[in-house]
N, C-alpha and C positions, 0 to 999 in steps of 0.2 A: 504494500500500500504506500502510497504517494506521503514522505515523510514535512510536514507542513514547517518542522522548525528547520529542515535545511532547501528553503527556496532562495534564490539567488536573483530574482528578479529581473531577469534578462541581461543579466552581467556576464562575460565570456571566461570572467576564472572563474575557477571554482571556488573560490573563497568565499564567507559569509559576507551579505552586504543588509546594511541595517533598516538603509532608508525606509520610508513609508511606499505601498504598493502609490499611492496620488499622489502624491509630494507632501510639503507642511503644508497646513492649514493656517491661511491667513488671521491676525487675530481678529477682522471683519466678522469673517466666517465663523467662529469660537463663541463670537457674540450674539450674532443673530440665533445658531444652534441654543444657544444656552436660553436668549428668551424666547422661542417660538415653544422649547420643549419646556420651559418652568411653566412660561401661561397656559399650556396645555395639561401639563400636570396639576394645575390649579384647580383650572375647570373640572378635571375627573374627577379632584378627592373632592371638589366642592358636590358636585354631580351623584354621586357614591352618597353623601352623607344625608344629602337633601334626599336620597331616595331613603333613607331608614327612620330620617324624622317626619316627614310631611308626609301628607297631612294631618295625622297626627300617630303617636307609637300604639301599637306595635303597628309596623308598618306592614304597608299591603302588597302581596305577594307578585300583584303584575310590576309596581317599581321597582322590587330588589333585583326580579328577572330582566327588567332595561336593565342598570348596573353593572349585571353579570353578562349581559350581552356589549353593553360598554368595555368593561374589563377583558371581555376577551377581545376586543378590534383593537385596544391598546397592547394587548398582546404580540397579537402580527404585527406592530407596528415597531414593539422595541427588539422583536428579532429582526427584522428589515434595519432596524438604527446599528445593532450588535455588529451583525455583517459587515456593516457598511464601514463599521469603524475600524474592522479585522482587513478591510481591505478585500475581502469577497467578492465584493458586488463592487460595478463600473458606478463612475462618477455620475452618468444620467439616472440612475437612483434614486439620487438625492430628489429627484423634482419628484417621485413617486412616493417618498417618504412625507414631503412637504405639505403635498394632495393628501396622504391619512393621515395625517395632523388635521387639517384644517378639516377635513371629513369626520374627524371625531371630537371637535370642537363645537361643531354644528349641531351633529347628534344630541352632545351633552348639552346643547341651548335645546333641540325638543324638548329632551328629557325635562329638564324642571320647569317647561313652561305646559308640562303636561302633569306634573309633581304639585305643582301651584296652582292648577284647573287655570289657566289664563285662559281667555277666550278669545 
């Protein structure tokens, strides 16, 4: 099997080479990563908490089941981030990482605006 700690990167010795499979990451890029995925992760635990409390406890069985269907789409989404940051997956990724972020942003606005009966 394909040994992943001696990849060489398309270097012609055979010596270890350490770079990253994309290059560095700009600190641009560090930034924007870091507040798309905290506001993201806001919204879920906000999303997750508002389904246990509202409307009032013990809460009702169809919100916790949004939640847990919430929970798993951020699933697939922090293994698609995992990869991406192992260097697995090509740099156009990232625009499809970006898309279920903001896809599960939106969800979790359903969610409590269906948690809070808004009309």
């Amino acid at each position: 099997m394909d040994d992943f700690g001696a990849r060489t990167y398309g270097t012609s010795s055979g010596g270890m080479d350490n770079r990253p499979l994309f290059g560095e990451t700009s600190a641009r890029d560090r930034i924007v990563n870091l507040a798309v995925g905290g506001f993201t992760s806001l919204v879920v635990l906000t999303t997750v908490i508002c389904s246990f409390v509202f409307p009032s406890l013990p809460p009702r069985p169809l919100n916790v089941f949004f939640a847990a269907c919430i929970l798993l789409t951020c699933g697939s989404a922090i293994v698609l981030i995992f990869w991406y940051r192992q260097g697995d997956l090509e740099p156009k990724f990232r625009n499809l990482i970006y898309f279920m972020l903001a896809s599960i942003v939106l969800l979790c606005l359903c969610a409590n605006l269906y948690f809070h009966d808004v009309r």
